[in-house]
Each structure stands twice: as C-alpha cells, then as structure tokens.
C-alpha positions as CSV (number, residue, x, y, z in Angstrom):
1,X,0.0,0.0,0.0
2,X,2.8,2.5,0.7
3,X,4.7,1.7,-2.3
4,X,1.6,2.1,-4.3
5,X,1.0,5.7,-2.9
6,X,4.3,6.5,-3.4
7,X,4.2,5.5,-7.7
8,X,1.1,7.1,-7.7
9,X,3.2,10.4,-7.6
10,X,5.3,10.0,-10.1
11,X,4.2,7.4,-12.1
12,X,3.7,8.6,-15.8
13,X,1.2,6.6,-18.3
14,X,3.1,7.3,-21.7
15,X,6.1,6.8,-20.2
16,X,6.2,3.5,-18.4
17,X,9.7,2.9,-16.7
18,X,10.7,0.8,-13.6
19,X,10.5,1.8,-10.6
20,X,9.7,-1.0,-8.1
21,X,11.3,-4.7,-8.0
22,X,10.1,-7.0,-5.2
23,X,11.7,-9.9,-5.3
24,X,10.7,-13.2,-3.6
25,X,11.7,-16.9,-3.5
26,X,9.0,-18.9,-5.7
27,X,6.4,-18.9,-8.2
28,X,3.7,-19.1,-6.1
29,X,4.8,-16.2,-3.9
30,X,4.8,-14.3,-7.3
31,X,1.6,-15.0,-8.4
32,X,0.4,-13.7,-4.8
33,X,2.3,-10.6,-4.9
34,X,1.4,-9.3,-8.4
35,X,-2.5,-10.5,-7.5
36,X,-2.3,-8.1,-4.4
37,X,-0.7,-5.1,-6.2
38,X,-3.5,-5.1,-9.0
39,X,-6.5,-5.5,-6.1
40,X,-5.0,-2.8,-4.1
41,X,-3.6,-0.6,-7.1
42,X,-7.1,-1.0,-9.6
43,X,-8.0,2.1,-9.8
44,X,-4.3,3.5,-10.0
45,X,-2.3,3.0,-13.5
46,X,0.0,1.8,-12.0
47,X,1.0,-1.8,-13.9
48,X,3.2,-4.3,-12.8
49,X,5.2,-7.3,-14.5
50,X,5.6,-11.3,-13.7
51,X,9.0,-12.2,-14.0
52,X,9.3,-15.7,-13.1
53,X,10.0,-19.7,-14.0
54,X,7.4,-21.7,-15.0
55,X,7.0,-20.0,-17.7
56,X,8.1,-18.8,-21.5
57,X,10.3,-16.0,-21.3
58,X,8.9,-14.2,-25.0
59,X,5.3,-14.1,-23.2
60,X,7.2,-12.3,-20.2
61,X,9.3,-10.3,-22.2
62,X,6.3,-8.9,-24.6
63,X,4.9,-7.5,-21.6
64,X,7.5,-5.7,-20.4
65,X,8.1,-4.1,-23.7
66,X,4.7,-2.7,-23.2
67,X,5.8,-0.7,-20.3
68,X,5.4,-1.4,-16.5
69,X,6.1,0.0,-13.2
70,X,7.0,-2.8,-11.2
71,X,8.5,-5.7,-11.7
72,X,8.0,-9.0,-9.1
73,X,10.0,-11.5,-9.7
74,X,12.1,-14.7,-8.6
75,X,16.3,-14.5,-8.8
76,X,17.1,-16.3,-11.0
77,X,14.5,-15.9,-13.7
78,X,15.4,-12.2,-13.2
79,X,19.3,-12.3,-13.2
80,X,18.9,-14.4,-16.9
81,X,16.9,-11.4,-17.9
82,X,19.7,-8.9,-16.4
83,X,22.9,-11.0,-17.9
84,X,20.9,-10.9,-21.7
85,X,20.1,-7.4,-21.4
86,X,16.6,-7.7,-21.5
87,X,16.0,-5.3,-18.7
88,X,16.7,-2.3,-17.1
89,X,16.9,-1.9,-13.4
90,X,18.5,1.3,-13.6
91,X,15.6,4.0,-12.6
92,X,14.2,1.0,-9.6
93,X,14.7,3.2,-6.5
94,X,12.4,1.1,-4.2
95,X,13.2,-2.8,-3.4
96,X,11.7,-5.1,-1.7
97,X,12.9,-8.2,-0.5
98,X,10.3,-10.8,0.7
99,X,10.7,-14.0,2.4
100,X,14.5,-13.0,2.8
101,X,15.1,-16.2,5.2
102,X,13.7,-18.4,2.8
103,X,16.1,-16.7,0.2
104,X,19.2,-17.2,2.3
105,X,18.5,-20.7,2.6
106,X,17.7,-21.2,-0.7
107,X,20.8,-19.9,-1.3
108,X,20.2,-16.7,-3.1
109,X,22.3,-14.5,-1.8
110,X,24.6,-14.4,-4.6
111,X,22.3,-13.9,-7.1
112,X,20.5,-11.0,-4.7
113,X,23.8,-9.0,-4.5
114,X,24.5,-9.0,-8.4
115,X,21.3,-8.0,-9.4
116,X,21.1,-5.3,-6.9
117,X,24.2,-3.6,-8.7
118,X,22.0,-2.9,-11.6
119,X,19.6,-0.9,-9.4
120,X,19.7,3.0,-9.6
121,X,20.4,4.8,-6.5
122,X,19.7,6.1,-4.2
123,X,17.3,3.5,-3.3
124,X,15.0,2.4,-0.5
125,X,15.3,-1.1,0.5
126,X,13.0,-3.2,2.3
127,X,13.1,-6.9,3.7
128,X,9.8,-8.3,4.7
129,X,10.0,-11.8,6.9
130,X,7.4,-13.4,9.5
131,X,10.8,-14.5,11.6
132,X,14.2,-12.4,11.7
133,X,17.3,-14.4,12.3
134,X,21.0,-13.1,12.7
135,X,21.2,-14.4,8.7
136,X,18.5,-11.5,8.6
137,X,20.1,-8.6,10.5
138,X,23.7,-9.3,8.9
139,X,21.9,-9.1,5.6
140,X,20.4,-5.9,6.4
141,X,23.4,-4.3,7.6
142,X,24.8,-5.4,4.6
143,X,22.4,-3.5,2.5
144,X,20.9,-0.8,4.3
145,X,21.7,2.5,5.9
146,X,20.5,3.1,9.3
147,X,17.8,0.3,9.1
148,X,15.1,0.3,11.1
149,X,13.2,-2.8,12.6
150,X,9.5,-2.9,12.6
151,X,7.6,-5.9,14.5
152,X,4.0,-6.1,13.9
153,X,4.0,-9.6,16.0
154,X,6.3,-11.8,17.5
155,X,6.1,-15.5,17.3
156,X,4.5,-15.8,19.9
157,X,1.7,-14.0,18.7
158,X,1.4,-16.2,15.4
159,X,0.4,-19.2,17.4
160,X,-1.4,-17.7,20.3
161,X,-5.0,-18.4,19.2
162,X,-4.5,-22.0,17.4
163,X,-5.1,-25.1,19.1
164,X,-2.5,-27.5,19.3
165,X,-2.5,-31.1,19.6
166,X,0.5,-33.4,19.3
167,X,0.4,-37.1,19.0
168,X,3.0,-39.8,19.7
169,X,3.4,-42.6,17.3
170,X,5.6,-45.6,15.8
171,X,7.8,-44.1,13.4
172,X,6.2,-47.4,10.9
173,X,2.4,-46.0,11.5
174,X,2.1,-42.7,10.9
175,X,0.9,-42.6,7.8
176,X,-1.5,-45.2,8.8
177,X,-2.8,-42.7,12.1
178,X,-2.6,-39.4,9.5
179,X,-5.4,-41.0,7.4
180,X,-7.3,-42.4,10.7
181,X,-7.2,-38.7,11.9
182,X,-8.8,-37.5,8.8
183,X,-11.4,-39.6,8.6
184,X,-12.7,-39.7,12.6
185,X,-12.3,-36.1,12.8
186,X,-14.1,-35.3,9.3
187,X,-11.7,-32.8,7.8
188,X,-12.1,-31.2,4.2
189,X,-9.5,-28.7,4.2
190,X,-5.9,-29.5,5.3
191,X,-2.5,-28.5,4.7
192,X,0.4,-31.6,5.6
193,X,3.8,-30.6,5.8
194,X,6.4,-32.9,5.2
195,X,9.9,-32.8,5.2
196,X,11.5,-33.6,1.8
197,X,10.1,-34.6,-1.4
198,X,10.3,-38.2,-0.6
199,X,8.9,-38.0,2.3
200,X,5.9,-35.5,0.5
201,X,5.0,-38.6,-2.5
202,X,5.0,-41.8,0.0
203,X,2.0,-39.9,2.2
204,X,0.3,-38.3,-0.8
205,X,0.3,-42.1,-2.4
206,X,-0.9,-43.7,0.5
207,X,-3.4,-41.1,1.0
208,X,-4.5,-41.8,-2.1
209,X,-4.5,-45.2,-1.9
210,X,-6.7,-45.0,1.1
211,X,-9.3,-43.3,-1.2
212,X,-8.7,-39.7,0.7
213,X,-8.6,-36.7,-2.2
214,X,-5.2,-35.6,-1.8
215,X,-3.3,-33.1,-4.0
216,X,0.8,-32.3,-4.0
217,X,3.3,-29.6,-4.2
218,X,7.0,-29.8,-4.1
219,X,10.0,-28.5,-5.8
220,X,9.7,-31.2,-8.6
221,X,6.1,-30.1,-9.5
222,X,6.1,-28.7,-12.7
223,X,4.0,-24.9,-12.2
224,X,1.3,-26.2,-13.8
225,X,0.8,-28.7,-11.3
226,X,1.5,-26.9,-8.4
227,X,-1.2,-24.1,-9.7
228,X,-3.8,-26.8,-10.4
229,X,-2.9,-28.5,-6.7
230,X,-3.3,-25.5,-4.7
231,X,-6.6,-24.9,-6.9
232,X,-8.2,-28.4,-5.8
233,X,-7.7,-28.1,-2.2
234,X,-9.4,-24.2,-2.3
235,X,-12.0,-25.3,-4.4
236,X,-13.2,-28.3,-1.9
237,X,-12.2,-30.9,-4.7
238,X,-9.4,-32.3,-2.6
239,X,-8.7,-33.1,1.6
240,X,-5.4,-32.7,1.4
241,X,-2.6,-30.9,0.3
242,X,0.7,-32.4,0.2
243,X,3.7,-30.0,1.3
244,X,7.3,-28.8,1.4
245,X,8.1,-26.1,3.6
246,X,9.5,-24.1,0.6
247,X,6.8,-25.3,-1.5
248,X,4.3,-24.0,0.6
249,X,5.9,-20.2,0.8
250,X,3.2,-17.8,-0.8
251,X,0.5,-20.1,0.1
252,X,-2.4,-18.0,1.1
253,X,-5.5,-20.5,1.8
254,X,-8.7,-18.5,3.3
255,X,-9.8,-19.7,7.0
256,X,-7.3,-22.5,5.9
257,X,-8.6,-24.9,9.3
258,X,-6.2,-27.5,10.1
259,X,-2.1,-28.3,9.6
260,X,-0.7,-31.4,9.8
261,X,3.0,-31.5,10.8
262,X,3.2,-35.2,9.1
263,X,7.2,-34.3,9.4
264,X,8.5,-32.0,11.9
265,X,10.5,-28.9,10.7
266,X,14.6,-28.3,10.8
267,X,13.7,-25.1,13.1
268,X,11.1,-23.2,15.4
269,X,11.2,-20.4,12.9
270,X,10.2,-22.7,10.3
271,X,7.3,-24.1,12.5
272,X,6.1,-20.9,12.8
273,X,5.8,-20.4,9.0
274,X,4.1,-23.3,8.8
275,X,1.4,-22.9,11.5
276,X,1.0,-19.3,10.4
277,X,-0.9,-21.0,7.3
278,X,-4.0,-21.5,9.7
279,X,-5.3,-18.9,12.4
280,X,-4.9,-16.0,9.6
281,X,-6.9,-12.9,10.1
282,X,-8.4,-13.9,14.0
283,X,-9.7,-17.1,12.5
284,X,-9.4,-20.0,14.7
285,X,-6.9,-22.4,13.6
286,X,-5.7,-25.9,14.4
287,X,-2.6,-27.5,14.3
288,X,-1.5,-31.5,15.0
289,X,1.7,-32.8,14.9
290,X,3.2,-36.4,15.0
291,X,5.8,-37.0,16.8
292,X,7.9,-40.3,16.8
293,X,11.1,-40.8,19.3
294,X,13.5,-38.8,17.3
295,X,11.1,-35.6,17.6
296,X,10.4,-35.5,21.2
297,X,13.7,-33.5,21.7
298,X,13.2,-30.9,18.8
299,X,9.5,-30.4,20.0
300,X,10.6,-29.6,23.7
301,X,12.9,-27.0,22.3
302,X,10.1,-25.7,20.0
303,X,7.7,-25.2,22.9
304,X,10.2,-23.2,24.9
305,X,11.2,-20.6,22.0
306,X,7.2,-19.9,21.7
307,X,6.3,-20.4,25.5
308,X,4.2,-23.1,24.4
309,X,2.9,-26.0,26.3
310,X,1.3,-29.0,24.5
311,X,0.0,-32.2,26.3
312,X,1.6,-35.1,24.3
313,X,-1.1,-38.0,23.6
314,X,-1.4,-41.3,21.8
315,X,-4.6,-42.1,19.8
316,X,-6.5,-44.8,20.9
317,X,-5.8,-47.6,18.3
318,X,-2.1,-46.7,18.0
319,X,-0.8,-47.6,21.2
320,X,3.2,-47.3,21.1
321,X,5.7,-50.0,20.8
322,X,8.9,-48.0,19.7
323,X,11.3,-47.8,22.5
324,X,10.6,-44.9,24.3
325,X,13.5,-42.6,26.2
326,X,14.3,-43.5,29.5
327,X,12.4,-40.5,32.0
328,X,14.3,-38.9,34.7
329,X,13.0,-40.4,38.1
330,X,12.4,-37.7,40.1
331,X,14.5,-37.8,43.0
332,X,12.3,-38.7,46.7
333,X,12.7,-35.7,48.6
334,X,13.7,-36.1,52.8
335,X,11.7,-34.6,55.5
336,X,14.3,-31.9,56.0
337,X,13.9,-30.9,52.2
338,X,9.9,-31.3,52.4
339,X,10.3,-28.8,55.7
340,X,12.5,-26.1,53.9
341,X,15.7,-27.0,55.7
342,X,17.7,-28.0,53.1
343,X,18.7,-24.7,51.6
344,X,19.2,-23.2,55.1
345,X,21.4,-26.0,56.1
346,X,23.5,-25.4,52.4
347,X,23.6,-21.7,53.1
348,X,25.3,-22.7,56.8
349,X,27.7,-25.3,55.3
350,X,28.8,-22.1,52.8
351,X,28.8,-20.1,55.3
352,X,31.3,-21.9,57.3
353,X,33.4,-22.9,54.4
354,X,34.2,-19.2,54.1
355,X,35.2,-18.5,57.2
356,X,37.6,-21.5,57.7
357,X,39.1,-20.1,54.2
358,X,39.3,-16.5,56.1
359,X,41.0,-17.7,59.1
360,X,43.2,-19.9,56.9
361,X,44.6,-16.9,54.7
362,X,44.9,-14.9,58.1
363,X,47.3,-17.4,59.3
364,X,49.2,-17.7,56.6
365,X,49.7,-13.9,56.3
366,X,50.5,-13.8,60.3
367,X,53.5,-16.3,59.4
C-alpha cells in the first residue's frame, strides 16, 4: 500500500519505466504478490510485471516491452533477464525483498547481490519476513543504511490463538494414524507438511491409496501442477494438500482450518511459517503434529522458544511400541527438604566454608 502511494506520484502513463522490484523466492509467492498489487492498485495505472520460472520467457518479455512499473520476480529468472540485457533496473529506486530467510536458505544470496548492482540509486530497500534471524540482521546491515526494525507480532503472537494437539506414534504408523485422523475427525481442508520430497510422495500415495482426495506440491512439480494442486484443495475438490516447507511459501488459503506437521520442521522459525498458514486474520486455527522418538527432543525445544505447552497423547488404536526414552525419576525428597531445611542448612555449610578459608589466609599472612 505505501509503495503504491508513493508510484502514484510519479508514475507517468506514456512513459512506463521501472520503478519497483520486489523480489521473492518462488512462483507461487509471485503470483500472490502481483494479485495483491492489482486488487489494491485497480483504480491506480499503475501496472506491474511477472517475472518468473514456469513460464516462456517471450510471453514475459512482450509484456514488459509494453511498459510497467514494477517488476516482481524470482532471482534467478530475473538475473537471466539482467545478464541478456533484457531489462533495465536502472531507474528502480524502491526494493523489496520478501521472504529474505527463505532466500538465504535457498541460497540466493549471490544472485541478490549482483542484481542489486543494476539498481539505480539512491534507493530504499525493504526486507519483509514473519521471523528475523542473525542471517536476517547481517543481511540488512549489509544492505541498508540506518535500518530500522519494525515488528507487527512476534512468534508468539502467530500461534497464540491455534489449538494445538501433538500425537505420539511408531515411526512405521504414521501414515496409517494421519489418514485415521482424517477420517474420525471429518476434515475437508488440510495442509500436511512434510519434510523432503520423498517424504511428501509416500503420504500423498498412500493417501490416495486410502481413497482420501489428496493433491501435491514440491520442488519437482512442474508450475502447472502446483497451480492446479493449490486450486483443488481451495475449491473443496481435494482433503489434502501435500507439502514442502519451501513449496508452501506464498501459500495463502482463506480460514485455511487444520495443519498437519506429518514431518517435523529443521527449526522453530520454520514451525512458525508453517502454523502461520492457519489462524490467519483472527480465524481460529488448528494444528496437529506427529511426533515419533527422534522428535520428542526438537518439539521440547520448539515449545520453549514460543512459551508453548502441548499435552503429548497417543490415539487410541495406536498404542506405542517404539522404544521410548528412559524419563528422569524424580528424585524422593527427605523430610528436612519437604520442611524447607535443606537450603538453610546449604547456606550454613557455605557459610562456614568461608570462614575456615578467612581464618586460613589470616594465618598464613601472620607467618
């Protein structure tokens, strides 16, 4: 909205140039962007441009020879167009940079920093991103003047009005309790997040094969299919969608209700992207996550970064048989300790342990 009424300014219709380049880190996330700018901008003429893979380059370049003020794109679509000289970046005075972690893990950086060379200056840069990591601060040192942070939430916000349930299961049934689940608790919108794209196709086929309408989106999706997959589940069509955590970046599903974590995430931050995709707008939200013996550790460490507290259960059915970790016993406390005593006798024994030392040294310097 601000960079809207800012174009609006100076923006000339017969002479089209480049001003604004908002770059993000997938197709989707394009789509979404440019969608947003035409909604908000539609009674403005201000136009804006699709740079992206996925698709033919002569349908992206014809519409850029017919003039446009900002350009949204992904890197490396967008550094082909820069090293062919098929566009110029010179007059862009406003960037934006969104999902910036997702682009540092991506590994974008590189291509980040060459084709901000080609953009005119003096310029005003901006890096949107729901979590903000040292990776994100060092970047913005690195390309910003006297940057300031803005927090609209913090993560503990995101999840604060999304119930949570968390169920323990055999690492061999999970898939088996993810399609019970569905089916005793009647769900007709969900978004299941696995972990890598092997993971992603052996739960959307056995979703399938348990007649559940499931959909998929991961890296190897071609855009069509990711387009058409994301379509499905919004239209009702499918249950289930099938995804990647990078995959599922620009994902924007309305009162999407339930997330599955299928496969727990590398990081809090990116468990917070992922429940973000429910609760959106003060709509409640739900959120269930499987957890097998190698999770329990990464989950504990996740519900102390958000403050969160989630009773672990097993579902009835699915009792477990993996061998579980060995629990602390806690210790039996004495009557002295139940009484109070304990520290007061400690604080005694301490006391009297510095006093000897004092006498001690006083000896020795009297010698």
């Amino acid at each position: 909205m601000p960079l809207l009424n800012k174009l609006q300014k100076v923006v000339k219709k017969d002479q089209k140039v480049l001003r604004a380049l908002i770059i993000v880190p997938t197709i989707e996330l394009v789509d979404q962007v440019s969608r947003s700018i035409n909604e908000f901008g539609k009674y403005l003429d201000i136009k804006n441009v699709k740079i992206q893979g996925g698709t033919h380059k002569s349908a992206q370049l014809e519409r850029l020879s017919q003039g446009a003020d900002i350009v949204v794109a992904t890197p490396g679509r967008l550094q082909n167009f820069i090293n062919d000289r098929k566009i110029n970046l010179s007059h862009i005075n406003t960037v934006i940079l969104d999902e910036a972690d997702t682009m540092l893990e991506l590994g974008f950086l590189g291509e980040i920093k060459a084709i901000l060379k080609h953009c005119g200056q003096p310029r005003q840069t901006l890096m949107f991103s729901a979590t903000i990591s040292q990776n994100i601060k060092k970047l913005g040192k690195e390309f910003m003047r006297d940057a300031a942070i803005v927090e609209v939430s913090s993560r503990r916000d995101v999840v604060d009005f999304i119930a949570h349930r968390a169920y323990k299961v055999d690492k061999a049934r999970k898939a088996e309790l993810v399609a019970k689940l569905i089916e005793d608790m009647n769900m007709e919108q969900v978004l299941l997040f696995a972990s890598s794209k092997e993971s992603a196709n052996k739960i959307y086929e056995y979703l399938k094969s348990k007649k559940i309408r499931t959909s998929i989106i991961h890296g190897d999706i071609t855009r069509g299919g990711r387009a058409k997959s994301l379509a499905l589940l919004k239209s009702g069509k499918t249950q289930v969608l099938v995804a990647t955590d990078i995959a599922a970046r620009g994902i924007d599903i309305k009162e999407l209700s339930m997330v599955i974590n299928y496969d727990m995430p590398e990081s809090t931050d990116d468990f917070t992207h992922r429940v973000g995709r429910t609760g959106r707008a003060h709509h409640k939200g739900a959120v269930i996550s499987l957890l097998t013996v190698r999770d329990y550790n990464f989950f504990s460490k996740m519900e102390r970064d958000l403050r969160l507290n989630i009773k672990r259960e097993v579902y009835a059915g699915f009792e477990l048989t993996d061998t579980q970790p060995r629990q602390k016993q806690p210790k039996k406390k004495s009557l002295r300790e139940k009484k109070g005593y304990v520290d007061y006798d400690k604080k005694r024994m301490h006391t009297y342990a510095a006093q000897k030392k004092k006498k001690q040294e006083a000896r020795k310097k009297s010698r």
